[in-house]
Backbone as XML, in Angstrom:
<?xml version="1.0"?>
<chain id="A" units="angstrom">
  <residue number="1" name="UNK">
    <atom name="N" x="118.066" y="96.743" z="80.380"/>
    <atom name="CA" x="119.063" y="96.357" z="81.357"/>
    <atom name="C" x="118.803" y="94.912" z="81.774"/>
  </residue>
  <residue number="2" name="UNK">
    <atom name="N" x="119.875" y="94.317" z="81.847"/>
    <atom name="CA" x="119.445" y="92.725" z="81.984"/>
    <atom name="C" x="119.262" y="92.402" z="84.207"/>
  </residue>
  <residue number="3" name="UNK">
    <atom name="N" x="118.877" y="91.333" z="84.088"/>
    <atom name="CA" x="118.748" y="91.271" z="85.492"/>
    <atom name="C" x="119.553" y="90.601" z="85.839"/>
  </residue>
  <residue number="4" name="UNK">
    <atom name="N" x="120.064" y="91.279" z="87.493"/>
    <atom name="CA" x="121.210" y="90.449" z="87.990"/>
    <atom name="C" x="120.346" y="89.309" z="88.784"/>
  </residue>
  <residue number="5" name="UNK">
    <atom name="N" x="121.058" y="88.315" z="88.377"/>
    <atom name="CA" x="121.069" y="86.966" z="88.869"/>
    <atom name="C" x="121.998" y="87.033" z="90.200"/>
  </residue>
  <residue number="6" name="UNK">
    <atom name="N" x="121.746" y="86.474" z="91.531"/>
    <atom name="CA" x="123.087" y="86.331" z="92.529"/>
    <atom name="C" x="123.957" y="85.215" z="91.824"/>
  </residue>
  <residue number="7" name="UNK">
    <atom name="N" x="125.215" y="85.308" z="92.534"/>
    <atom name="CA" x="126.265" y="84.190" z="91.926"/>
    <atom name="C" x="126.634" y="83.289" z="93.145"/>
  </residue>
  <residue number="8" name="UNK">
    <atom name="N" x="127.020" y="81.986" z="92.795"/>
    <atom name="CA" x="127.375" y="81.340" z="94.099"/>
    <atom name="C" x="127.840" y="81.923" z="94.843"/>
  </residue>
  <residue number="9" name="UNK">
    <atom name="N" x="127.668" y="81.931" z="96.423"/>
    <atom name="CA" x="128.287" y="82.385" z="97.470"/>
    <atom name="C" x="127.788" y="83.866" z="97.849"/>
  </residue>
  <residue number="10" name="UNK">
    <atom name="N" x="126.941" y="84.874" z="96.635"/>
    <atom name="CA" x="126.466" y="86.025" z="96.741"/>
    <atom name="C" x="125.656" y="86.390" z="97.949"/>
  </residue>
  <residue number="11" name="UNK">
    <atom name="N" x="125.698" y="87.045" z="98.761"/>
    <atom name="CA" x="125.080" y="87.442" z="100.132"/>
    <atom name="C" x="123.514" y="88.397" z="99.141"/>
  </residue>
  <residue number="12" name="UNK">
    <atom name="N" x="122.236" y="87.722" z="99.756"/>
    <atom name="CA" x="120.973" y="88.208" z="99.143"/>
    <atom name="C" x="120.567" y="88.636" z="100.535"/>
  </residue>
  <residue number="13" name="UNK">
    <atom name="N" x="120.176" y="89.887" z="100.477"/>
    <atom name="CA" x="119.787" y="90.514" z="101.572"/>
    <atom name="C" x="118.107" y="90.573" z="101.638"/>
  </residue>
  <residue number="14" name="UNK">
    <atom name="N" x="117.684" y="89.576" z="101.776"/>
    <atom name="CA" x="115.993" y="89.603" z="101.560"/>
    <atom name="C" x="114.915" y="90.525" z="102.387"/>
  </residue>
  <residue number="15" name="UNK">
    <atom name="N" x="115.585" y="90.451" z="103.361"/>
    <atom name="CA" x="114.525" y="91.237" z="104.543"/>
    <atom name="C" x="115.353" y="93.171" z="104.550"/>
  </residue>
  <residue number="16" name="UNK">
    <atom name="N" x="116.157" y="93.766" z="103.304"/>
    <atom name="CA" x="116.106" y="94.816" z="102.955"/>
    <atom name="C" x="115.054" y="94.800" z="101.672"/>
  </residue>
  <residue number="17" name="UNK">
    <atom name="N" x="114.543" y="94.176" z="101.687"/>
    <atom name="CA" x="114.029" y="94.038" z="100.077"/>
    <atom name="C" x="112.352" y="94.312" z="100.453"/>
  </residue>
  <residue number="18" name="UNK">
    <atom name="N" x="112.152" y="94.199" z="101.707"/>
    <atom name="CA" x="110.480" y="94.219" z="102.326"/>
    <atom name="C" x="110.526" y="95.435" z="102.493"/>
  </residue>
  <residue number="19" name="UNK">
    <atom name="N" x="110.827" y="96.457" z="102.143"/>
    <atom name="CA" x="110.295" y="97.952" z="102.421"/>
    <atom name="C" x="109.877" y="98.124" z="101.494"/>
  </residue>
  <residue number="20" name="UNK">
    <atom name="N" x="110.762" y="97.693" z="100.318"/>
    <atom name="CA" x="110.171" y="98.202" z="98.940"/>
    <atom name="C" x="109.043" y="98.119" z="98.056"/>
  </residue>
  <residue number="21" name="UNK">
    <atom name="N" x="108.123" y="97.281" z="98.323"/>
    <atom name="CA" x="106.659" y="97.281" z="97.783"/>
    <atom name="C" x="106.033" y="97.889" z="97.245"/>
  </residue>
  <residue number="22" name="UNK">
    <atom name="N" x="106.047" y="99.140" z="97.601"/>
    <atom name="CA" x="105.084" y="100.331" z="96.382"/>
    <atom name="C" x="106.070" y="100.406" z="95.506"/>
  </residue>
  <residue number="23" name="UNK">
    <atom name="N" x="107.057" y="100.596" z="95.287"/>
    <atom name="CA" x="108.432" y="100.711" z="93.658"/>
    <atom name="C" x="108.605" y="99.540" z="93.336"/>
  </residue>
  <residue number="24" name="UNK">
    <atom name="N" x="109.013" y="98.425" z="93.824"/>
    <atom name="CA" x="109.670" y="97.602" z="93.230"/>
    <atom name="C" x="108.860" y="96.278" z="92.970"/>
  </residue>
  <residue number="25" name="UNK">
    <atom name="N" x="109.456" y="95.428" z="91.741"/>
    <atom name="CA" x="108.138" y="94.203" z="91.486"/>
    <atom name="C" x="108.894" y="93.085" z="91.689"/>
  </residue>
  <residue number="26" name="UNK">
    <atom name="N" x="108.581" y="91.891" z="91.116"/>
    <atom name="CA" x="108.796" y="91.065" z="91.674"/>
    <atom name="C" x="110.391" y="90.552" z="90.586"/>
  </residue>
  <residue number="27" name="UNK">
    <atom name="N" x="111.205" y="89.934" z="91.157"/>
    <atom name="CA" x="112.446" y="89.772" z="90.339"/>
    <atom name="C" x="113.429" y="88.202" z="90.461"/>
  </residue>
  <residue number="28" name="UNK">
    <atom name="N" x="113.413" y="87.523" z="89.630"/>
    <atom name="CA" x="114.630" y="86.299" z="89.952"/>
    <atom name="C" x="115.735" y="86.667" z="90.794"/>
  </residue>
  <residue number="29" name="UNK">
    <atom name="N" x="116.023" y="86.194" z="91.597"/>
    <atom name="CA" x="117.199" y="86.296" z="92.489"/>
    <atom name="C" x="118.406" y="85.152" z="91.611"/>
  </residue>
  <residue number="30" name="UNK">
    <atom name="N" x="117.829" y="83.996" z="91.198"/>
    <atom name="CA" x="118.816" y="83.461" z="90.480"/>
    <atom name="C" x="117.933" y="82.275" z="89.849"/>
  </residue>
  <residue number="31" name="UNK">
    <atom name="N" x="119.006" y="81.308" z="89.143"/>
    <atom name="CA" x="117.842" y="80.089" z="88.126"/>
    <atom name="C" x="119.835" y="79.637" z="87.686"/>
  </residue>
  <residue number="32" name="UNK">
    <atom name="N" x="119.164" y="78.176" z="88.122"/>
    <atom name="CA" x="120.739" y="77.238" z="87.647"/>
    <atom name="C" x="119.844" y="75.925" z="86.800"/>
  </residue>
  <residue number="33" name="UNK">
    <atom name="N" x="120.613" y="75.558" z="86.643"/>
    <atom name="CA" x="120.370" y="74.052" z="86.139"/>
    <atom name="C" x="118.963" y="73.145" z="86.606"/>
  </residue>
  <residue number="34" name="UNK">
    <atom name="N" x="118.557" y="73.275" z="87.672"/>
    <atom name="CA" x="117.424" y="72.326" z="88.285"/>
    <atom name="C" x="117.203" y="73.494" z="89.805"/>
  </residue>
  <residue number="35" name="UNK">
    <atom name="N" x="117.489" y="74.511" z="90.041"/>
    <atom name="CA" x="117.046" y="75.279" z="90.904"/>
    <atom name="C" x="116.268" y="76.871" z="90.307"/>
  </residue>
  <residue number="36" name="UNK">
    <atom name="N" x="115.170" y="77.439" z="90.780"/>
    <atom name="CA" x="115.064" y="78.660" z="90.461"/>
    <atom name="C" x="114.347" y="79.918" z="91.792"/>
  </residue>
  <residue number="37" name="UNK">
    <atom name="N" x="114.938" y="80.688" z="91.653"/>
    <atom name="CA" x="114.675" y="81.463" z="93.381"/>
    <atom name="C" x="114.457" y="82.943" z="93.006"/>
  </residue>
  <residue number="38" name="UNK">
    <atom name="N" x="112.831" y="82.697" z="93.735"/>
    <atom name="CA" x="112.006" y="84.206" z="92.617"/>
    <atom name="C" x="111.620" y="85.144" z="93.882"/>
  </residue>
  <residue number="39" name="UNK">
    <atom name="N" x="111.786" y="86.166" z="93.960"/>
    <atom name="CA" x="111.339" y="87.052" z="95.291"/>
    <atom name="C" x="110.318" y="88.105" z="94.479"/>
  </residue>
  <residue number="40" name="UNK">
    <atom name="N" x="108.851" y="87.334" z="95.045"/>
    <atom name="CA" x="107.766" y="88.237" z="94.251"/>
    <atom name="C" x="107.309" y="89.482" z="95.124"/>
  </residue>
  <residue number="41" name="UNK">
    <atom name="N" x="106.667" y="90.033" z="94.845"/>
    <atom name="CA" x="105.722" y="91.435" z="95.304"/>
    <atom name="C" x="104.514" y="91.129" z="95.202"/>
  </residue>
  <residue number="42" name="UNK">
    <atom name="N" x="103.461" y="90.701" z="96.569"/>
    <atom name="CA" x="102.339" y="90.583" z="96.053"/>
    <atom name="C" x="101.301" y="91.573" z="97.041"/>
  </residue>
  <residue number="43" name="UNK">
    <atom name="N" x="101.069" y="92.873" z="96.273"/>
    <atom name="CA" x="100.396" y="93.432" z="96.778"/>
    <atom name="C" x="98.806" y="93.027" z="97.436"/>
  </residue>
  <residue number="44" name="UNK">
    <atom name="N" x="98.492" y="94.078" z="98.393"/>
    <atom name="CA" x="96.869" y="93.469" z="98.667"/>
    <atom name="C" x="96.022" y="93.377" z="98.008"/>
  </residue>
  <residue number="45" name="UNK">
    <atom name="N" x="95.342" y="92.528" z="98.048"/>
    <atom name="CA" x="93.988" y="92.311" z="97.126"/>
    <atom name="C" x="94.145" y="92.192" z="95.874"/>
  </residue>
  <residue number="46" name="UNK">
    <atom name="N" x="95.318" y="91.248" z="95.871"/>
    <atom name="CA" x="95.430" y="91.173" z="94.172"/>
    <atom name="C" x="96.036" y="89.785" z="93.928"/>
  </residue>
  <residue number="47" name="UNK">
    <atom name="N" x="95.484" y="89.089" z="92.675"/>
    <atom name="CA" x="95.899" y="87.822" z="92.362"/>
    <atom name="C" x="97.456" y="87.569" z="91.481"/>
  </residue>
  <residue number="48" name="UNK">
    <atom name="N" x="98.170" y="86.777" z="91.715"/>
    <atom name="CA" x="99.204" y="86.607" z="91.082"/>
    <atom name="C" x="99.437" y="86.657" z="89.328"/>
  </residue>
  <residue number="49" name="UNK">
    <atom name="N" x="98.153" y="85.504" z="89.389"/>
    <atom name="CA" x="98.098" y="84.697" z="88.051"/>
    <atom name="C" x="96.726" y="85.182" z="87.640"/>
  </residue>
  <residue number="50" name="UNK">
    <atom name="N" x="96.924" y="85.535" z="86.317"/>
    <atom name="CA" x="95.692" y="86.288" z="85.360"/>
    <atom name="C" x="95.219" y="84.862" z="85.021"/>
  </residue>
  <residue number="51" name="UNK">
    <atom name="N" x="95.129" y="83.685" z="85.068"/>
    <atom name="CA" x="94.408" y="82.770" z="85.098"/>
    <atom name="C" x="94.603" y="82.217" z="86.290"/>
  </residue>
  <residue number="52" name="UNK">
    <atom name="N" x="92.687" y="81.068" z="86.206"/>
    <atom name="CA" x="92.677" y="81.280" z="87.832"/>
    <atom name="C" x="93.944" y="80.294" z="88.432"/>
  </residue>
  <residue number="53" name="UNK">
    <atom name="N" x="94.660" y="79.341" z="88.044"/>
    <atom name="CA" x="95.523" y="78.422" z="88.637"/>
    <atom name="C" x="96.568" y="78.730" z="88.249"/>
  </residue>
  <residue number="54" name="UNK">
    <atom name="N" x="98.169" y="78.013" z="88.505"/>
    <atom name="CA" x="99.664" y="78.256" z="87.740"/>
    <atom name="C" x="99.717" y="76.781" z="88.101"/>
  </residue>
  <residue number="55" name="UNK">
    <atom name="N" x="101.052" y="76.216" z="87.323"/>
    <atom name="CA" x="101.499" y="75.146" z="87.383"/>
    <atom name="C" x="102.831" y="74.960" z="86.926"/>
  </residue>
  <residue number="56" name="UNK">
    <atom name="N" x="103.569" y="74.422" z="88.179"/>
    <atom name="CA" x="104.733" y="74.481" z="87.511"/>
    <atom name="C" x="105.333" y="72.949" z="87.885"/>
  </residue>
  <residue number="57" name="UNK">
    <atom name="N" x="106.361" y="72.470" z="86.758"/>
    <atom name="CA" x="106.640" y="70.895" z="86.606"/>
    <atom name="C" x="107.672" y="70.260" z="87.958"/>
  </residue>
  <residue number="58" name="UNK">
    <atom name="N" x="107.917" y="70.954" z="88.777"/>
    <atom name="CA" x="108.374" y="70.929" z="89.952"/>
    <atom name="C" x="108.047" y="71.008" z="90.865"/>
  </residue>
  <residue number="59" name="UNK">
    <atom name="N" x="108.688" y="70.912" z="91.877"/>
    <atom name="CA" x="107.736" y="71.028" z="93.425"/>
    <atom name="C" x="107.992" y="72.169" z="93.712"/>
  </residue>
  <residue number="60" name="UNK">
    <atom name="N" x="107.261" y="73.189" z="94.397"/>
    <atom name="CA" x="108.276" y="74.164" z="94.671"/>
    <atom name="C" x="107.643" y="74.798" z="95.904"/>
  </residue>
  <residue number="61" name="UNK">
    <atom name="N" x="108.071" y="75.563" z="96.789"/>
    <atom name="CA" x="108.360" y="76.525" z="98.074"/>
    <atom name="C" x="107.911" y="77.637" z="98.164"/>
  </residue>
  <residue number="62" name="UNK">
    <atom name="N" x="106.492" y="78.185" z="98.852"/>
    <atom name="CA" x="106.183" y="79.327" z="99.013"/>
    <atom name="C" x="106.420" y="79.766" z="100.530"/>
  </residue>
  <residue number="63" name="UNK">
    <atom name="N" x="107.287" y="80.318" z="100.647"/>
    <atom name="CA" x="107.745" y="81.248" z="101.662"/>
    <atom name="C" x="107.614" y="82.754" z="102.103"/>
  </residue>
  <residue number="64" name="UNK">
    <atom name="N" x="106.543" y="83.208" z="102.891"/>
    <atom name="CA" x="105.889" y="84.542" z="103.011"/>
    <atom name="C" x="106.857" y="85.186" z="103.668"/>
  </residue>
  <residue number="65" name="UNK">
    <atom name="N" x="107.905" y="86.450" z="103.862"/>
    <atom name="CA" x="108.632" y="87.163" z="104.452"/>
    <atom name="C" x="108.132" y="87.830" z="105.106"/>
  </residue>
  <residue number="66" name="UNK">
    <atom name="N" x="107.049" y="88.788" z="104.452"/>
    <atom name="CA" x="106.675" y="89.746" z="105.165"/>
    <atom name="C" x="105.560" y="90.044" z="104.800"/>
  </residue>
  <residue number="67" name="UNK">
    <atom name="N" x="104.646" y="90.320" z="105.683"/>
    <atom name="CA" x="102.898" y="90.221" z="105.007"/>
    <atom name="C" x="101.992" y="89.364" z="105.568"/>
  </residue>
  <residue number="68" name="UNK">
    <atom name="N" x="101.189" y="89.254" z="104.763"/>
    <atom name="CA" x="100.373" y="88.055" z="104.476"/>
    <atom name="C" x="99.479" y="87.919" z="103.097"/>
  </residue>
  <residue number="69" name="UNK">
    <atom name="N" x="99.627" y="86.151" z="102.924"/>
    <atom name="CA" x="99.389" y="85.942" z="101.714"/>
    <atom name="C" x="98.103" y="84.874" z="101.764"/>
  </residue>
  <residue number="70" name="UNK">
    <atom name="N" x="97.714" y="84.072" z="100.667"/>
    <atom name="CA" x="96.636" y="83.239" z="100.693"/>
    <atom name="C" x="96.726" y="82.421" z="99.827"/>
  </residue>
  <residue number="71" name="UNK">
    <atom name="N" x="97.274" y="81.306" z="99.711"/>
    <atom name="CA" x="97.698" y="80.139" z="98.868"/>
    <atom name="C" x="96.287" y="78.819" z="98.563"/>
  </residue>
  <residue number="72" name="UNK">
    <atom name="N" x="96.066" y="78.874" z="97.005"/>
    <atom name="CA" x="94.453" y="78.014" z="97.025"/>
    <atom name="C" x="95.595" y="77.328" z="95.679"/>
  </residue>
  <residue number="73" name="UNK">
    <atom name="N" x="94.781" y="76.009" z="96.274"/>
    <atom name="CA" x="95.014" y="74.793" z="95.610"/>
    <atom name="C" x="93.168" y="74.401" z="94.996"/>
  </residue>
  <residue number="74" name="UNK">
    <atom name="N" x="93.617" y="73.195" z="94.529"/>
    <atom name="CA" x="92.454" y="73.108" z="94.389"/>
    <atom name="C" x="91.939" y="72.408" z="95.592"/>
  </residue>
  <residue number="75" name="UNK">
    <atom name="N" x="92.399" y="71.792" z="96.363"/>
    <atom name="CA" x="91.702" y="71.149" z="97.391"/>
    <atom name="C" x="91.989" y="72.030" z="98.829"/>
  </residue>
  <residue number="76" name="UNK">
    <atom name="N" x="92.635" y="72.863" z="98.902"/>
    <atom name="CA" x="92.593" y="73.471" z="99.872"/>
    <atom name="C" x="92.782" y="75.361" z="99.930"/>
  </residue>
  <residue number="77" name="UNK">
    <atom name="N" x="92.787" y="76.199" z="100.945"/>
    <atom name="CA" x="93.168" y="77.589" z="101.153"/>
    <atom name="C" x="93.815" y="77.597" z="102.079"/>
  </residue>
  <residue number="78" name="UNK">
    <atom name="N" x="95.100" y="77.983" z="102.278"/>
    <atom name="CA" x="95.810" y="78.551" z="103.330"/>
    <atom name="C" x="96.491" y="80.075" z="103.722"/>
  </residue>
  <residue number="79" name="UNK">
    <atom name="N" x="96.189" y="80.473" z="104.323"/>
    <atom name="CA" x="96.680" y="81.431" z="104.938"/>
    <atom name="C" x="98.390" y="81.481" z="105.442"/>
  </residue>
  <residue number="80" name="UNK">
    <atom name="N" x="99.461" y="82.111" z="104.774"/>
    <atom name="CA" x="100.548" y="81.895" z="105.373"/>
    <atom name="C" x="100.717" y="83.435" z="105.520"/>
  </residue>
  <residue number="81" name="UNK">
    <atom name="N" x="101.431" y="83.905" z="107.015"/>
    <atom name="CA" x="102.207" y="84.939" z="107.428"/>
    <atom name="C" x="103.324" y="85.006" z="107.374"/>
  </residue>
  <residue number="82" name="UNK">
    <atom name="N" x="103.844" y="86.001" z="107.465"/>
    <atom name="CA" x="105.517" y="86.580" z="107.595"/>
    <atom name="C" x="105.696" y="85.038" z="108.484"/>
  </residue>
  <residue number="83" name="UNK">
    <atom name="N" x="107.236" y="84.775" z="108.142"/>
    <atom name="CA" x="107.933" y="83.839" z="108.687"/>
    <atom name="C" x="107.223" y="82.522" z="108.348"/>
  </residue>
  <residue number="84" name="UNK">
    <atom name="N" x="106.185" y="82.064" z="107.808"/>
    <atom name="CA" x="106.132" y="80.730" z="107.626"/>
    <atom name="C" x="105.769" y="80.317" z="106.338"/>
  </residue>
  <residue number="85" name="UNK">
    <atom name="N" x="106.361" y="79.041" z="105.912"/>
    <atom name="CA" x="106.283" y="78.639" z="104.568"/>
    <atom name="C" x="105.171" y="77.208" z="104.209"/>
  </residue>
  <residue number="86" name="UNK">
    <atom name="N" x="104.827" y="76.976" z="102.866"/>
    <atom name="CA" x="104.043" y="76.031" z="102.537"/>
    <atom name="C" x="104.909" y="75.231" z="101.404"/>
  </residue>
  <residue number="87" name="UNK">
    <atom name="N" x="105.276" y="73.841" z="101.417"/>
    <atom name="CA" x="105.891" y="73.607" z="100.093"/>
    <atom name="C" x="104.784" y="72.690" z="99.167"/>
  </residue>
  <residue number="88" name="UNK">
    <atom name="N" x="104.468" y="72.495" z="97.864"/>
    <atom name="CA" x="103.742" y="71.785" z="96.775"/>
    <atom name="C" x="104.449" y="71.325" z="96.583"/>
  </residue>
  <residue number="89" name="UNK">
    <atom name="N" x="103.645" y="69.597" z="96.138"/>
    <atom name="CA" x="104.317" y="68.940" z="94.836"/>
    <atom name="C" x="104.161" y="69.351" z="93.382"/>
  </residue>
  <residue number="90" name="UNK">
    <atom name="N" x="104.881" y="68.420" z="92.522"/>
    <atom name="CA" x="105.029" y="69.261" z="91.313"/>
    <atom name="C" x="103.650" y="69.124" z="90.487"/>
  </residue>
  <residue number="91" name="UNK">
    <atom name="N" x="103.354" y="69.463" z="89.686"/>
    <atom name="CA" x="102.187" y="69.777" z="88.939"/>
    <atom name="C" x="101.055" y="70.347" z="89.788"/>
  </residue>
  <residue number="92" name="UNK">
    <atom name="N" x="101.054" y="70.826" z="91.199"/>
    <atom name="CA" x="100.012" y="71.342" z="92.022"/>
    <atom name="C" x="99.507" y="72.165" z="91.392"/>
  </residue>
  <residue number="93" name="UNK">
    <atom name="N" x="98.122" y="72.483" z="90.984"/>
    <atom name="CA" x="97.276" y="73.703" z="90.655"/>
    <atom name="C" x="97.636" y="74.696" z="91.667"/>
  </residue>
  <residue number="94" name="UNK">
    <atom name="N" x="97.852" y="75.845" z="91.809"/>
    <atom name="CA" x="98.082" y="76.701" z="92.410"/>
    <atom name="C" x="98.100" y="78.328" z="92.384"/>
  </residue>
  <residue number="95" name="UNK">
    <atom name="N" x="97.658" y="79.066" z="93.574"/>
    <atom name="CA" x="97.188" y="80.229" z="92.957"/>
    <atom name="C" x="97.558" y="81.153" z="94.639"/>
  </residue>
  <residue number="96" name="UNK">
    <atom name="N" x="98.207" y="82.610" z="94.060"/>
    <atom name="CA" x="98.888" y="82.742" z="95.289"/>
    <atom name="C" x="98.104" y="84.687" z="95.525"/>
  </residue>
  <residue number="97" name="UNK">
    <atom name="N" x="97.475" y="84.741" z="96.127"/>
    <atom name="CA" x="96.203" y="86.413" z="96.554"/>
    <atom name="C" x="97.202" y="87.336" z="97.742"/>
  </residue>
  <residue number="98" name="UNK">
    <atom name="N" x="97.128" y="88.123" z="97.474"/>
    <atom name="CA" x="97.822" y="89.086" z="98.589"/>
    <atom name="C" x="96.565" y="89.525" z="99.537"/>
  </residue>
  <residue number="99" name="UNK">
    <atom name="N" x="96.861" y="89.204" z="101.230"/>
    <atom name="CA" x="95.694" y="89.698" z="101.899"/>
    <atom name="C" x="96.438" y="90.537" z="102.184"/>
  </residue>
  <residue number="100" name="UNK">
    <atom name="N" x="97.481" y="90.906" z="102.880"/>
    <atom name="CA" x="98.591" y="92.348" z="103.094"/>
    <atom name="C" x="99.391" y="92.686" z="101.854"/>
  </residue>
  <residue number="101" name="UNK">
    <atom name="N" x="100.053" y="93.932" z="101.915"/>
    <atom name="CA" x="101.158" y="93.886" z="100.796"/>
    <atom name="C" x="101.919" y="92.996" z="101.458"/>
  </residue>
  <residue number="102" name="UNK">
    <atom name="N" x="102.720" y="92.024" z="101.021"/>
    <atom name="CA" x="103.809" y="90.669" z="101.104"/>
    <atom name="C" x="104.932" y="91.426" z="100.127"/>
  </residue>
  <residue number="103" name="UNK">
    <atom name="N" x="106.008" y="90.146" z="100.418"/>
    <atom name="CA" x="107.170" y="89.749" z="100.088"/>
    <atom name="C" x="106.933" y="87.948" z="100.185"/>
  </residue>
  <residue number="104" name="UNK">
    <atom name="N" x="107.634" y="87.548" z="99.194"/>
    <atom name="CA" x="106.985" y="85.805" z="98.869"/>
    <atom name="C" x="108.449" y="85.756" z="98.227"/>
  </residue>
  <residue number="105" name="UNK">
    <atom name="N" x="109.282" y="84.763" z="99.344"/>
    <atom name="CA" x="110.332" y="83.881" z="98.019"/>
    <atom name="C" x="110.329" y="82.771" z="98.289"/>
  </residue>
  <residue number="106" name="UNK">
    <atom name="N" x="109.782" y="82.149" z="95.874"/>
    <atom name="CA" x="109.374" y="81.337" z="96.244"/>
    <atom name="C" x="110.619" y="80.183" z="95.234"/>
  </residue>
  <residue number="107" name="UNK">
    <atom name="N" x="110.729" y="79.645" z="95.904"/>
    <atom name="CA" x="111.431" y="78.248" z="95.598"/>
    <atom name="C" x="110.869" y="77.299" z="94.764"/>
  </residue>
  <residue number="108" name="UNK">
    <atom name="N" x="111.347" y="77.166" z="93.407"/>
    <atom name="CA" x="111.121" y="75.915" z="92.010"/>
    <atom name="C" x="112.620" y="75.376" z="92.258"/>
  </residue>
  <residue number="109" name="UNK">
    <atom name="N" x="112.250" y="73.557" z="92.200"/>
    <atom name="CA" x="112.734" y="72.516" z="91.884"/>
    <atom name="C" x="112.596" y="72.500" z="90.617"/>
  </residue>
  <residue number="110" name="UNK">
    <atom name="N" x="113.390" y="73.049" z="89.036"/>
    <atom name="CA" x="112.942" y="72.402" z="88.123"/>
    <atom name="C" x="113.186" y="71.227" z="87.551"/>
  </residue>
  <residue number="111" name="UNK">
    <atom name="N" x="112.313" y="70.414" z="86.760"/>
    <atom name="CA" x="112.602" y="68.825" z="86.570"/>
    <atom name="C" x="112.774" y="69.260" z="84.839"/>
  </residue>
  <residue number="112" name="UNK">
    <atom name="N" x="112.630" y="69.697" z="84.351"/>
    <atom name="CA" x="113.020" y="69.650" z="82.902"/>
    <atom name="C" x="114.558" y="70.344" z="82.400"/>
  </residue>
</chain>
């Protein structure tokens, strides 16, 4: 089954989407031309990326909904909760740990 993408103007109901954590994983909400908008699942005590960093050629937007999460760069660790966001520049090493089960949507600028 292919995944629905929202379409311009599509109403995304994000904060129905935070109950679902034990069933549901993480899914594109949409991806255009130079935008991409990912609403992950990051359970507790668990790392995103099976290697230790990610990198992506854009800047992009980590926004915690619901939870709490733990964002390591290489030069720093932050702690973000429900309601507050962190944005990177592009090529940031980056690596995103669940200290609660979360909800994370996260925002890519893509440049290619």
């Amino acid at each position: 089954m292919a995944t629905h993408h929202a379409q311009p103007g599509e109403l995304v109901d994000l904060t129905s989407w935070a109950d679902d954590i034990p069933s549901e994983g993480s899914k594109a909400i949409t991806k255009i031309d130079r935008l991409e908008l990912a609403r992950l699942v990051v359970p507790a005590d668990t790392e995103m990326h099976r290697s230790k960093y990610c990198r992506v050629s854009g800047p992009i937007v980590v926004h915690c909904l619901d939870g709490e999460i733990e964002l390591k760069t290489r030069d720093a660790v932050t702690t973000i909760k429900a309601g507050q966001l962190v944005y990177l520049l592009a090529d940031t090493d980056h690596a995103i740990r669940g200290i609660l089960d979360s909800v994370v949507l996260l925002t890519i600028v893509l440049t290619t």
